[in-house]
Structures are given as structure tokens and as C-alpha cells.
N, CA, C and O atoms as a GROMACS GRO file, in nm:
protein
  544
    1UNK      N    1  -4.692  -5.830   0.170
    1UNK     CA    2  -4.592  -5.754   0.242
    1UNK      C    3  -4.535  -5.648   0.148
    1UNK      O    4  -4.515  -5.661   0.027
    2UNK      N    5  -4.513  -5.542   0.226
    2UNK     CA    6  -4.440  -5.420   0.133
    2UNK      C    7  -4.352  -5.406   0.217
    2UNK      O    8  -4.373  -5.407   0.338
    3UNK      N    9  -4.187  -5.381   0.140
    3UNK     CA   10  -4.086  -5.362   0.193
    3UNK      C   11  -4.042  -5.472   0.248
    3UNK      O   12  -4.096  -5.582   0.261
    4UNK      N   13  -3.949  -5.438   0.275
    4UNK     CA   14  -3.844  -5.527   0.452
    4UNK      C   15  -3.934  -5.505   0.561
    4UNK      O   16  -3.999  -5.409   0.603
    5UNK      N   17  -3.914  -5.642   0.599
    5UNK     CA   18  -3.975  -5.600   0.746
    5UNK      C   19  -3.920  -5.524   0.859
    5UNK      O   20  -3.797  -5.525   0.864
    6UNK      N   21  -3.981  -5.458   0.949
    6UNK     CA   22  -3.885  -5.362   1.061
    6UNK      C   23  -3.825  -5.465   1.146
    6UNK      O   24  -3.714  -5.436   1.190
    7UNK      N   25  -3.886  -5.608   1.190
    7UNK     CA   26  -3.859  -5.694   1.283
    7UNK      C   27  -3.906  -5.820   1.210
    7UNK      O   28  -4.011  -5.837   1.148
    8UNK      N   29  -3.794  -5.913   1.236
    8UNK     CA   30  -3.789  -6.063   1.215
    8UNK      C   31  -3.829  -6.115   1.347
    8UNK      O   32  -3.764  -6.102   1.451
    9UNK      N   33  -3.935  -6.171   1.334
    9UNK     CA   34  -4.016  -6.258   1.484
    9UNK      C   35  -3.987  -6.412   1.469
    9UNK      O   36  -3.976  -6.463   1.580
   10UNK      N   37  -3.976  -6.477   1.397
   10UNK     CA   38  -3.900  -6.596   1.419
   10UNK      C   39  -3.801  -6.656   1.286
   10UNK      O   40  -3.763  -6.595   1.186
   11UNK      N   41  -3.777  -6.792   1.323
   11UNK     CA   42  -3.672  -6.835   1.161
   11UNK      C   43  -3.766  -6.858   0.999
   11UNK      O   44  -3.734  -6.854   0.880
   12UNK      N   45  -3.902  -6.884   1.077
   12UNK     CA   46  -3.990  -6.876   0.933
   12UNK      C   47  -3.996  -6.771   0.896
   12UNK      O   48  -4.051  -6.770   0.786
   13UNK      N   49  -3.958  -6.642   0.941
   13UNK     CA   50  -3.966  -6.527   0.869
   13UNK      C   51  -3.840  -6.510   0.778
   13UNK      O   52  -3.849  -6.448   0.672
   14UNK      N   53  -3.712  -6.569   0.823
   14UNK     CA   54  -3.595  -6.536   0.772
   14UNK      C   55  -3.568  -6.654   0.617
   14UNK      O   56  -3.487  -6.662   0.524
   15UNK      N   57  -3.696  -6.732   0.666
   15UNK     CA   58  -3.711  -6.871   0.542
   15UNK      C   59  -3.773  -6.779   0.422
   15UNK      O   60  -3.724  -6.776   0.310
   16UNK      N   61  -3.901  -6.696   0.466
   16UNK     CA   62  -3.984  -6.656   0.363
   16UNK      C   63  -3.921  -6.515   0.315
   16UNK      O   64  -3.971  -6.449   0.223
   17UNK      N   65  -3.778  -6.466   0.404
   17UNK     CA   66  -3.753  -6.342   0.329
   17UNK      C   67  -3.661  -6.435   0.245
   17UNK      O   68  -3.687  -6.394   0.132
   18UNK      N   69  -3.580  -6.525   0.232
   18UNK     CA   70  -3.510  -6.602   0.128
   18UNK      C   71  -3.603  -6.646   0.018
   18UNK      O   72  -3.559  -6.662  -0.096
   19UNK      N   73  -3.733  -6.666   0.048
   19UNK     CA   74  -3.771  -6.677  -0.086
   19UNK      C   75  -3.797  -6.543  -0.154
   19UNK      O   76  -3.756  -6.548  -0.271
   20UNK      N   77  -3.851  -6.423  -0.121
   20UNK     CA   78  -3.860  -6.292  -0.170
   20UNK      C   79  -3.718  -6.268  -0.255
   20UNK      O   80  -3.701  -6.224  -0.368
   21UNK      N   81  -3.635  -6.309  -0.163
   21UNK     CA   82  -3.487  -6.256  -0.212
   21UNK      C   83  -3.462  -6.350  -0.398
   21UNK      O   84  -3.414  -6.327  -0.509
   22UNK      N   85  -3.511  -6.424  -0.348
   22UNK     CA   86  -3.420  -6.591  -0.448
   22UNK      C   87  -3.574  -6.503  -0.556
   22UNK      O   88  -3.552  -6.493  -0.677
   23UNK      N   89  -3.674  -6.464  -0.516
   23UNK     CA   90  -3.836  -6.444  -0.643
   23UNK      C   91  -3.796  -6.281  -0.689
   23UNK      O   92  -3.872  -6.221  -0.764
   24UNK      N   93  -3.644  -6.205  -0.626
   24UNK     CA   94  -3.652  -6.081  -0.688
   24UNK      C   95  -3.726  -5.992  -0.602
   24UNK      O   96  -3.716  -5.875  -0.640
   25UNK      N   97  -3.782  -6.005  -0.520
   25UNK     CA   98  -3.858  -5.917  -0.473
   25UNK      C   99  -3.792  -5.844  -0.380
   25UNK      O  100  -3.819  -5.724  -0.383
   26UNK      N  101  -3.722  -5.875  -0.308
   26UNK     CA  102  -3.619  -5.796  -0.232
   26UNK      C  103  -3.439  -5.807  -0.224
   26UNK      O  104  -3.376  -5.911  -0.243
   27UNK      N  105  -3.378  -5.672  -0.193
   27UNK     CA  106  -3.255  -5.707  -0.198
   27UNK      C  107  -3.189  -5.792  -0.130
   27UNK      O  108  -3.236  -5.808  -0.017
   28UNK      N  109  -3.074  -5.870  -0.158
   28UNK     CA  110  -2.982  -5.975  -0.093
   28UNK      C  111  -2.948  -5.911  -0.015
   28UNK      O  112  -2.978  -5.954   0.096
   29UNK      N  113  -2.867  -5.769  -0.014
   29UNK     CA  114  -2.793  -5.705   0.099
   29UNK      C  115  -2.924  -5.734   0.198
   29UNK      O  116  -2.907  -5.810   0.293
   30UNK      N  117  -3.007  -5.696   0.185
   30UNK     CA  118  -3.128  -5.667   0.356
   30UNK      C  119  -3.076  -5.770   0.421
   30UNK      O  120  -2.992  -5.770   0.511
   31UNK      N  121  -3.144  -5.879   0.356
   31UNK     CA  122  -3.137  -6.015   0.424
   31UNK      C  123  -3.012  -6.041   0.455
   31UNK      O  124  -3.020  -6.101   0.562
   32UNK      N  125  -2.888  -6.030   0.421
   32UNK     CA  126  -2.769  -6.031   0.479
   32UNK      C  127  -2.703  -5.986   0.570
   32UNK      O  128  -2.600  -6.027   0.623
   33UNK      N  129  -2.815  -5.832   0.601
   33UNK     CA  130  -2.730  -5.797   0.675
   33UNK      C  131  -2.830  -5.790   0.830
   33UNK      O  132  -2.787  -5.754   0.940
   34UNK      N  133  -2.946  -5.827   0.803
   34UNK     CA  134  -3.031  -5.871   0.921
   34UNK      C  135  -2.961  -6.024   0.971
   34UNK      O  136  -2.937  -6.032   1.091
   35UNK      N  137  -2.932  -6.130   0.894
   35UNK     CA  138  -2.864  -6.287   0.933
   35UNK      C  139  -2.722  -6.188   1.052
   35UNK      O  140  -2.720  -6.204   1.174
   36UNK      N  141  -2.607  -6.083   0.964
   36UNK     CA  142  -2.538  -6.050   1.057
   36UNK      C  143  -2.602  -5.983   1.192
   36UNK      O  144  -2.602  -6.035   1.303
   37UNK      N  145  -2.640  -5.898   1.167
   37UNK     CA  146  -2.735  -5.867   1.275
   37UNK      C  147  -2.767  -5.970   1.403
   37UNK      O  148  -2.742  -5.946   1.521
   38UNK      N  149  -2.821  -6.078   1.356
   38UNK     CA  150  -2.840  -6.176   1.493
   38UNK      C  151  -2.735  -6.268   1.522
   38UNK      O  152  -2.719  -6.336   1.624
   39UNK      N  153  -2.677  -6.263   1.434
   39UNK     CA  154  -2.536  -6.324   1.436
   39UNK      C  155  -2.444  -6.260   1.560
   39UNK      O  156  -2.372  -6.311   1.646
   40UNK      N  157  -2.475  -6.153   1.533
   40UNK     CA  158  -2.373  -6.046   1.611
   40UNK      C  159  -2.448  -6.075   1.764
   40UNK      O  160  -2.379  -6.122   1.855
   41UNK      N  161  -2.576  -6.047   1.785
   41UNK     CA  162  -2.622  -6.044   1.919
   41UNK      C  163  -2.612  -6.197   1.990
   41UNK      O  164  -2.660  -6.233   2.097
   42UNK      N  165  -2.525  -6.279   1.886
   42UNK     CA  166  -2.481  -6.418   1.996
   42UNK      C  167  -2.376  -6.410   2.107
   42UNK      O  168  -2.364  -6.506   2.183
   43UNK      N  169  -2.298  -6.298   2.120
   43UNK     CA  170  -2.204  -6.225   2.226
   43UNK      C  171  -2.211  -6.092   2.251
   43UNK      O  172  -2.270  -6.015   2.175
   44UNK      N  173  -2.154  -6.057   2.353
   44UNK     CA  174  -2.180  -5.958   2.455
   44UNK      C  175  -2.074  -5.916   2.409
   44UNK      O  176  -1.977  -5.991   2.426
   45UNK      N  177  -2.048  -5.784   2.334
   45UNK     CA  178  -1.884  -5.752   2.317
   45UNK      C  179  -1.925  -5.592   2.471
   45UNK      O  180  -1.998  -5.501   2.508
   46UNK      N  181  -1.733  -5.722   2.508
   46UNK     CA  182  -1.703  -5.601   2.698
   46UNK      C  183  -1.577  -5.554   2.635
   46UNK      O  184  -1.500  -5.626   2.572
   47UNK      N  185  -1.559  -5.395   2.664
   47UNK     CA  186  -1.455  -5.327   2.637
   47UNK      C  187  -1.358  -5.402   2.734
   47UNK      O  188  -1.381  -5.465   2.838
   48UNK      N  189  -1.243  -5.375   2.668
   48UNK     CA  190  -1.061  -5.389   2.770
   48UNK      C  191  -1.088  -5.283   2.829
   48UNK      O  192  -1.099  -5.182   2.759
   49UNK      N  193  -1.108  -5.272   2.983
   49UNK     CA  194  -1.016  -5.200   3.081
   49UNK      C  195  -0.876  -5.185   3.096
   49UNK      O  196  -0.819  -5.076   3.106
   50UNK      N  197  -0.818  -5.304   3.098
   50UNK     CA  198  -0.679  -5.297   3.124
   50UNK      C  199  -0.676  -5.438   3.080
   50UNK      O  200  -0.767  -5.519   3.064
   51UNK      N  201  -0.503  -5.451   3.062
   51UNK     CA  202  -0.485  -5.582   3.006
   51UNK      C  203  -0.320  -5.591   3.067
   51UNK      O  204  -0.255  -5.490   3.093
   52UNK      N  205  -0.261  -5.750   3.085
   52UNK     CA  206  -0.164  -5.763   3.173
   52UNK      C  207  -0.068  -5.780   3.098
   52UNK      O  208  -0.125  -5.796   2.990
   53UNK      N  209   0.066  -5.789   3.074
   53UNK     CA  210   0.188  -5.753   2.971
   53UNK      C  211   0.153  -5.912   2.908
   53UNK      O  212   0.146  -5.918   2.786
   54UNK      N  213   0.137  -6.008   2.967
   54UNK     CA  214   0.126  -6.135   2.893
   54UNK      C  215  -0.033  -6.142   2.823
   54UNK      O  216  -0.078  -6.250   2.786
   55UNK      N  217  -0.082  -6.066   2.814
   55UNK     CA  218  -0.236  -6.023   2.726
   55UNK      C  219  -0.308  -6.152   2.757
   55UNK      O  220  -0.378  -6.209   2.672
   56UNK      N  221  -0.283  -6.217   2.929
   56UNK     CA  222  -0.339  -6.364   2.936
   56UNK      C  223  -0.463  -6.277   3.034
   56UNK      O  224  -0.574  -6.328   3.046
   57UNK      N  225  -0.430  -6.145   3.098
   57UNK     CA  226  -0.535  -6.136   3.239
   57UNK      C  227  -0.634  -6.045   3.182
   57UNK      O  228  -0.579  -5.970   3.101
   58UNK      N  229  -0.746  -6.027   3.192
   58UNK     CA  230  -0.801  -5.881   3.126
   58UNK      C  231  -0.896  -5.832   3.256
   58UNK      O  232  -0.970  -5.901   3.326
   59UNK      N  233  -0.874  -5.719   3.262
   59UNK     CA  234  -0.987  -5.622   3.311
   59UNK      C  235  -1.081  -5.574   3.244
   59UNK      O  236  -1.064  -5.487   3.159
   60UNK      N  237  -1.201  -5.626   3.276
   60UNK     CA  238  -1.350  -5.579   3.179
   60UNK      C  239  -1.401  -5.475   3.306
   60UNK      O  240  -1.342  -5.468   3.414
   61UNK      N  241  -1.529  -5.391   3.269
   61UNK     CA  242  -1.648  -5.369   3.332
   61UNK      C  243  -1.687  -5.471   3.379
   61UNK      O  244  -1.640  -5.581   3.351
   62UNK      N  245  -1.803  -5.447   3.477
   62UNK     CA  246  -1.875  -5.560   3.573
   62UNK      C  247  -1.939  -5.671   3.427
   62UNK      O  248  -2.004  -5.629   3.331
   63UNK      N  249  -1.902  -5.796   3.448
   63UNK     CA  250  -1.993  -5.880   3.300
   63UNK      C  251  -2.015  -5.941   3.394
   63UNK      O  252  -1.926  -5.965   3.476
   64UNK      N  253  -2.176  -5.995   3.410
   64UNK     CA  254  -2.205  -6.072   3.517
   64UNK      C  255  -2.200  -6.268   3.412
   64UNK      O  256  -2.188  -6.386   3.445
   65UNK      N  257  -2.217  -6.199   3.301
   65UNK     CA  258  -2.230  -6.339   3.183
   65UNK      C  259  -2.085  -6.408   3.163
   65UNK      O  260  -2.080  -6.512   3.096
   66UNK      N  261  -1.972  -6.356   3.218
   66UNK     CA  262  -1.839  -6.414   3.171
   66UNK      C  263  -1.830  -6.528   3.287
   66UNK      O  264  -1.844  -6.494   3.404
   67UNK      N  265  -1.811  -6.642   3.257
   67UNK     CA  266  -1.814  -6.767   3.359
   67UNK      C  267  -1.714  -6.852   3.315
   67UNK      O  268  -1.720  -6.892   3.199
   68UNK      N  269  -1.605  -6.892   3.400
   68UNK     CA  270  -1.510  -6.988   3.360
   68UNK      C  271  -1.548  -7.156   3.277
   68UNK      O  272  -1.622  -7.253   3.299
   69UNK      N  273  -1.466  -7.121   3.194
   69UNK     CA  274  -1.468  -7.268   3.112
   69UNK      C  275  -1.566  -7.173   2.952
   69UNK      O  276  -1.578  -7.257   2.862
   70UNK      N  277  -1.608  -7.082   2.922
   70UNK     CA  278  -1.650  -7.051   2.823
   70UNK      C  279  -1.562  -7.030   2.683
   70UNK      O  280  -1.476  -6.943   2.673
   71UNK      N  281  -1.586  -7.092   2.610
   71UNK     CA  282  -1.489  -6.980   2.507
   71UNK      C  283  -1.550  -6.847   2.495
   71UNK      O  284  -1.657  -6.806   2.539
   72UNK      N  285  -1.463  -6.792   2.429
   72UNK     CA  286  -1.546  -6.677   2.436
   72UNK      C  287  -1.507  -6.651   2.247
   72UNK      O  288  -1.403  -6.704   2.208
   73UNK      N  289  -1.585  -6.578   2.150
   73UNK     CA  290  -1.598  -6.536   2.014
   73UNK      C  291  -1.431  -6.518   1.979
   73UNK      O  292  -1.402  -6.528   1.860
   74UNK      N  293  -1.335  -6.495   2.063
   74UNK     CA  294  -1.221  -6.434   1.996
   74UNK      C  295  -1.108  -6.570   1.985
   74UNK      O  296  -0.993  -6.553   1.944
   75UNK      N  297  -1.150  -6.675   2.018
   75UNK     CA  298  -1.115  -6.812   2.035
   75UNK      C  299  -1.020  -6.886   2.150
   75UNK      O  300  -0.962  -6.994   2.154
   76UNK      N  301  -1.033  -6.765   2.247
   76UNK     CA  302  -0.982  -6.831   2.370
   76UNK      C  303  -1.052  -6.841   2.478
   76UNK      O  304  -1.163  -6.789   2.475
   77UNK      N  305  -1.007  -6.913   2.605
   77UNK     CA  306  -1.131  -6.987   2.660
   77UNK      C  307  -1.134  -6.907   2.799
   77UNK      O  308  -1.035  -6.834   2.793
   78UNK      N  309  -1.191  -6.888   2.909
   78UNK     CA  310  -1.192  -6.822   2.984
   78UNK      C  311  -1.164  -6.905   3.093
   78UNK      O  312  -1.254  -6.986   3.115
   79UNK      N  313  -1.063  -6.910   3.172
   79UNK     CA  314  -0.996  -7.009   3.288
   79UNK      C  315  -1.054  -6.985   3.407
   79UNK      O  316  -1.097  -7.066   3.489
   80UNK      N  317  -1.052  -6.818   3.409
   80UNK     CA  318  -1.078  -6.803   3.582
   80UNK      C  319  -1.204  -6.676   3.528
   80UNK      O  320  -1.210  -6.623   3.417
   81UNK      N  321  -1.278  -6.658   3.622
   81UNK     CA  322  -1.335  -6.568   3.615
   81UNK      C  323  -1.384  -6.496   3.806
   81UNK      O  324  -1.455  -6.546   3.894
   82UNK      N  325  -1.302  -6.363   3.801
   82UNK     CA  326  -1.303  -6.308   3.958
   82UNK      C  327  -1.371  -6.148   3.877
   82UNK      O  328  -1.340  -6.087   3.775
   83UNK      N  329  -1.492  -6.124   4.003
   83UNK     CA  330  -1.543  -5.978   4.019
   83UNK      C  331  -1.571  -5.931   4.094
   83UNK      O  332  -1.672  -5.965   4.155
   84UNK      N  333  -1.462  -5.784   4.146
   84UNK     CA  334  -1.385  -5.688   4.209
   84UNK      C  335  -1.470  -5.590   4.234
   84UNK      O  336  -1.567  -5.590   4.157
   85UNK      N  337  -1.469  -5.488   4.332
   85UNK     CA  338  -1.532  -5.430   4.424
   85UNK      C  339  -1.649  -5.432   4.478
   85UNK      O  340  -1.707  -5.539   4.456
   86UNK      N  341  -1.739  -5.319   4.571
   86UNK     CA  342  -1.826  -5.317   4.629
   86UNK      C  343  -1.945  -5.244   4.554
   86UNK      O  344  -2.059  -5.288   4.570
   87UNK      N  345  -1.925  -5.153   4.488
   87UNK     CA  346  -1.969  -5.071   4.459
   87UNK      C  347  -2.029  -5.112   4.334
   87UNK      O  348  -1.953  -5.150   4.246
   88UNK      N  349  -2.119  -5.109   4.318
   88UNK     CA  350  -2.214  -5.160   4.161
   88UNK      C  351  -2.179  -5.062   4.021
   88UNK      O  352  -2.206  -5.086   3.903
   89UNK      N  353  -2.105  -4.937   4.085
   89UNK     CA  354  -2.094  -4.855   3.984
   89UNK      C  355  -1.915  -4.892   3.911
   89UNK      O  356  -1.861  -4.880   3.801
   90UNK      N  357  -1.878  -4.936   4.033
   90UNK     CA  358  -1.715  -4.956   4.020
   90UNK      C  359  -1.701  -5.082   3.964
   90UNK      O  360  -1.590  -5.115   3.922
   91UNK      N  361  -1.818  -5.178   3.956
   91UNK     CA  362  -1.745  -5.331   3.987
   91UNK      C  363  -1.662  -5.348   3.813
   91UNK      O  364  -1.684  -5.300   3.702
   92UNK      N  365  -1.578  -5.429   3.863
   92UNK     CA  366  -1.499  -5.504   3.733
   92UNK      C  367  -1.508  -5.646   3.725
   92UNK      O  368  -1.530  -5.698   3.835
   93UNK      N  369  -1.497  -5.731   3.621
   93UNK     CA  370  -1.451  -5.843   3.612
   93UNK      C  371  -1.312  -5.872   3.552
   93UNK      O  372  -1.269  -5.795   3.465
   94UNK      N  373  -1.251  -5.960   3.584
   94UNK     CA  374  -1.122  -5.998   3.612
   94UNK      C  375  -1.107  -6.149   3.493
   94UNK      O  376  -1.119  -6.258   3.549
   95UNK      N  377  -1.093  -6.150   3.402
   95UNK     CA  378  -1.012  -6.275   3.299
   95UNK      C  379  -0.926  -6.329   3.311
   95UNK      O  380  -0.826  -6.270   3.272
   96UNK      N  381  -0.910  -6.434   3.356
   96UNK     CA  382  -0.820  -6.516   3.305
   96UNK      C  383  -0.795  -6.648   3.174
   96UNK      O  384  -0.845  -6.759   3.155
   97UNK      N  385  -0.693  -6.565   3.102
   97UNK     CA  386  -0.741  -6.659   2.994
   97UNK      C  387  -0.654  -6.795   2.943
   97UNK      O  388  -0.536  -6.776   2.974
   98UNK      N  389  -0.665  -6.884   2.898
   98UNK     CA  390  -0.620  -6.972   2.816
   98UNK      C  391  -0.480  -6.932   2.726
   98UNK      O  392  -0.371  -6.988   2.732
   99UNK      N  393  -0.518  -6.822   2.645
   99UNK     CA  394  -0.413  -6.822   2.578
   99UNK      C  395  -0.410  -6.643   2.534
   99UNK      O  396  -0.528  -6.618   2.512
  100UNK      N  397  -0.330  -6.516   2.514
  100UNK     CA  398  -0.294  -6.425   2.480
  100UNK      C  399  -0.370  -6.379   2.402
  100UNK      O  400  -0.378  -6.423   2.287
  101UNK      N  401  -0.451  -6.270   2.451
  101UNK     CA  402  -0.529  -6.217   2.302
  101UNK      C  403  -0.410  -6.114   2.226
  101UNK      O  404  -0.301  -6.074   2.267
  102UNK      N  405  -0.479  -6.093   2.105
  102UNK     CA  406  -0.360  -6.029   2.022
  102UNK      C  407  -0.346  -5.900   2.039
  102UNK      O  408  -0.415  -5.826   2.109
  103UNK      N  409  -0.247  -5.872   1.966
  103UNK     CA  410  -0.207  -5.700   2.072
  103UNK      C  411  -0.267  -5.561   1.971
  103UNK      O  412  -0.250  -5.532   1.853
  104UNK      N  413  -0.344  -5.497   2.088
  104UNK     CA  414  -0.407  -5.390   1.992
  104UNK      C  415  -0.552  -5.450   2.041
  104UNK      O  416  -0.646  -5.381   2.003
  105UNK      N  417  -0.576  -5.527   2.093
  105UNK     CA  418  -0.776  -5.582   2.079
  105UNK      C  419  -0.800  -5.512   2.189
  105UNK      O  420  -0.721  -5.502   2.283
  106UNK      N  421  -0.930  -5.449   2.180
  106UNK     CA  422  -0.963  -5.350   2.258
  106UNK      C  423  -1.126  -5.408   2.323
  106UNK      O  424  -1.196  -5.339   2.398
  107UNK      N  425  -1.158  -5.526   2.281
  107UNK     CA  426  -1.286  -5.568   2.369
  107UNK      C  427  -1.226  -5.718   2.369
  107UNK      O  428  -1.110  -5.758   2.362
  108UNK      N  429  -1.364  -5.794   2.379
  108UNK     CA  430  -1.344  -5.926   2.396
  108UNK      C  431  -1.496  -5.958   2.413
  108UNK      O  432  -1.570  -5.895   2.489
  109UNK      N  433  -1.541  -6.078   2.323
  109UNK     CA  434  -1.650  -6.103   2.312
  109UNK      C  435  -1.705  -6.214   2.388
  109UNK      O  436  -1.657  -6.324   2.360
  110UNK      N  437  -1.823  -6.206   2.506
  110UNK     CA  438  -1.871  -6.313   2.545
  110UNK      C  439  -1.992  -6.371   2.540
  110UNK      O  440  -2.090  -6.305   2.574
  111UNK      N  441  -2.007  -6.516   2.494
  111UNK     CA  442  -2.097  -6.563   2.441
  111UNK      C  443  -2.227  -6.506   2.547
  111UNK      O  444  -2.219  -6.482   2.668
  112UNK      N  445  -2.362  -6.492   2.443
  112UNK     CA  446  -2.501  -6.436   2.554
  112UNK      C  447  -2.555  -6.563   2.570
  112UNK      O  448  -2.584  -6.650   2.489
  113UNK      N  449  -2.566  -6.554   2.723
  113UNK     CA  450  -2.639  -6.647   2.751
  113UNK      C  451  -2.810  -6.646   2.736
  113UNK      O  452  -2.901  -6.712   2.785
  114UNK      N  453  -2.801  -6.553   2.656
  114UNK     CA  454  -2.986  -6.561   2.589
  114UNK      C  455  -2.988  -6.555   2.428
  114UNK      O  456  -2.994  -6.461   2.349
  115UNK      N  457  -2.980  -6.703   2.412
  115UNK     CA  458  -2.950  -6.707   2.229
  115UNK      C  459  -3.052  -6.652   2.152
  115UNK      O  460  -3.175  -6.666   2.154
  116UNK      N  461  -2.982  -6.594   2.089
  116UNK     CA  462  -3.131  -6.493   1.993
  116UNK      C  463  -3.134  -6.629   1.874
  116UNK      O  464  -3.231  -6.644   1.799
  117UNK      N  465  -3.034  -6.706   1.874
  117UNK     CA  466  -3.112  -6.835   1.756
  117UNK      C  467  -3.262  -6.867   1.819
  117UNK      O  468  -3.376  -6.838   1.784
  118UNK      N  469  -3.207  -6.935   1.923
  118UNK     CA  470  -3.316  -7.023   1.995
  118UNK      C  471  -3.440  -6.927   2.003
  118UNK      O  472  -3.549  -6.976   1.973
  119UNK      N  473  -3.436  -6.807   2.036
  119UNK     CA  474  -3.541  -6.704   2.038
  119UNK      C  475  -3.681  -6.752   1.943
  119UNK      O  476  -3.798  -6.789   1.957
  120UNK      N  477  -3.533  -6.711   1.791
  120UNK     CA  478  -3.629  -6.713   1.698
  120UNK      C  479  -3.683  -6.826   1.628
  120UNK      O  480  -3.743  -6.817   1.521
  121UNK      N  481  -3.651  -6.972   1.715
  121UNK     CA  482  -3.667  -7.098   1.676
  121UNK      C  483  -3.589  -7.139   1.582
  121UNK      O  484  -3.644  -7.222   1.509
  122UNK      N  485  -3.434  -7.103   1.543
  122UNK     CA  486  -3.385  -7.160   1.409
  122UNK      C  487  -3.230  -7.199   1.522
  122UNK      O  488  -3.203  -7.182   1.641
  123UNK      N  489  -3.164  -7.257   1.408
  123UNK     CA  490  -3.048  -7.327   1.418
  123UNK      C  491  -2.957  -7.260   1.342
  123UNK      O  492  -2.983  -7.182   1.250
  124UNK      N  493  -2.803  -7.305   1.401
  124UNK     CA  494  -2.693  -7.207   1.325
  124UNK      C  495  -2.704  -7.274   1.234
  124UNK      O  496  -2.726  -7.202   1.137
  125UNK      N  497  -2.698  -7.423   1.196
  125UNK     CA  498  -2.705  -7.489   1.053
  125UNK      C  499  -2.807  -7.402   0.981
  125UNK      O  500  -2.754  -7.341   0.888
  126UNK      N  501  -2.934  -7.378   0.995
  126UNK     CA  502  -3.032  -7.329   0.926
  126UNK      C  503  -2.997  -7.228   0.862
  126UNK      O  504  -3.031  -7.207   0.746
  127UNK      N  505  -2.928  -7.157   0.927
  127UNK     CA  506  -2.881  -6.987   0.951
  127UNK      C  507  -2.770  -7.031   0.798
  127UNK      O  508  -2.802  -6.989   0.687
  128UNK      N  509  -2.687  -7.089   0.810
  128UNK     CA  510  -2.571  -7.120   0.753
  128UNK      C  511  -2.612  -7.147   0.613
  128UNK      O  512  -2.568  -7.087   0.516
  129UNK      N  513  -2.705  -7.249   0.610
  129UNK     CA  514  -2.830  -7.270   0.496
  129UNK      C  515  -2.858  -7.152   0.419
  129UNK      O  516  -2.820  -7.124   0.306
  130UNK      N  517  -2.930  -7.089   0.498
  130UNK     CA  518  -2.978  -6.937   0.402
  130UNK      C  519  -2.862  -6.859   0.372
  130UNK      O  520  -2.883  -6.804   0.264
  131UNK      N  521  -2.700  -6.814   0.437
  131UNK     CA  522  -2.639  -6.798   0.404
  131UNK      C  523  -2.545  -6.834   0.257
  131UNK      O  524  -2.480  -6.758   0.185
  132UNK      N  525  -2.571  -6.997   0.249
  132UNK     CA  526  -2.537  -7.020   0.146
  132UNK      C  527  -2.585  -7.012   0.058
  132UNK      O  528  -2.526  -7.001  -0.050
  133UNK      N  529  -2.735  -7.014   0.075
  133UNK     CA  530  -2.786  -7.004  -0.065
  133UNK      C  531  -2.824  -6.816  -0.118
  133UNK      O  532  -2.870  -6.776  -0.224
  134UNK      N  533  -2.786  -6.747  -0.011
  134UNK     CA  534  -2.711  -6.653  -0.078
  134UNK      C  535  -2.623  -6.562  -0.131
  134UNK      O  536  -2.629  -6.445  -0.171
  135UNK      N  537  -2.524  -6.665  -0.118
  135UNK     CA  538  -2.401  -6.700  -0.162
  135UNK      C  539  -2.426  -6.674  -0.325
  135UNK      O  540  -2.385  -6.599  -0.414
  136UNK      N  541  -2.522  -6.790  -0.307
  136UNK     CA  542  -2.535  -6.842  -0.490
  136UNK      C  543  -2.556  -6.738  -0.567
  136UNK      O  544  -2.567  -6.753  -0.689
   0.00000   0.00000   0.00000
């Protein structure tokens, strides 16, 4: 192999770029910042439309993935979930949440229901694994 790869196709790839990394052969940043990378695509970040003075209700865009009882990445849980109009171009979804997001947050992250772990056959422990060991 020459270089970084353009695409990681499963978790044995992210095993054998940890050994490149740990043998010198490639930089720590890459590999760090490809782990964030899929890290990141475990939620759907939906902009705030609007938000209600008690920062408990939120107005998103249409999220067809937001389903009551989820947590969602920002650590509150999603109570109700209602979506508003007719129109496919207009539609919104409607939050109800658990507890106040903080003031100033301008999205809100919801878990994807198509895990790019599972994709690539690995586990968050695994994930966490290679993280630590490049840590070291």
C-alpha cells in the first residue's frame, strides 16, 4: 500500500492502518481523524428550526429517523415525536424532549439508524481499542 487509503471498507482495515501507524509508516493524525469521521456518521445532525422558551419543544426539518424513546447524541431523550404538514417540501418534525437543551444549540443530533460500525463489521469497544492505543 502507498499512502492512506481513500476508503476504509471494513474494521480490518482500520486494525491494519493501526499497525502502519504503531510500524511508522503512517501518520497518527490520518487514522484519527478517519475513527472521527465514522464516529461522526453515527447521527444525523438536524438543524433548530425553532425552539420553545422552555428549550423542551424543537422544530427540526422533516427527520423521518427521529422516533420517540431515542436518546439522541446531545444527552436528552426524545418523548414525543409529531410530523407537520402536507407538503414534502414544507414538512417539519416536532420534539419533544426529556429535558432542555442548552441555550445557543443550533442542531440536535439523531442517532442513524444505519450504523456505519456495523457496516464496517467492528464494535464501539474495538473502535475505543484503537483509540487508545493511539493515545499511547
Amino acid at each position: 500500500m502507498r499512502g492512506y487509503p481513500h476508503a476504509i471498507g471494513t474494521g480490518q482495515d482500520l486494525t491494519n492502518l493501526l499497525a502502519l501507524v504503531q510500524a511508522g509508516k503512517l501518520p497518527k493524525a490520518d487514522l484519527q481523524d478517519s475513527i472521527a469521521a465514522i464516529e461522526a456518521r453515527q447521527t444525523i445532525t438536524c438543524p433548530i428550526v425553532s425552539l420553545s422558551a422552555d428549550r423542551k419543544t424543537v422544530t427540526l426539518r422533516y427527520c423521518a429517523e427521529a422516533k420517540a424513546g431515542q436518546t439522541a447524541a446531545d444527552g436528552v431523550t426524545v418523548s414525543a415525536v409529531q410530523h407537520t404538514g402536507d407538503n414534502p417540501d414544507a414538512m417539519q418534525t416536532v420534539l419533544t424532549l426529556s429535558a432542555a437543551l442548552p441555550a445557543g444549540q443550533v442542531s440536535i443530533r439523531i442517532p442513524n439508524p444505519a450504523d456505519p460500525l456495523a457496516a464496517l463489521g467492528i464494535t464501539q469497544t474495538q473502535i475505543d481499542a484503537i483509540k487508545e492505543a493511539l493515545a499511547k
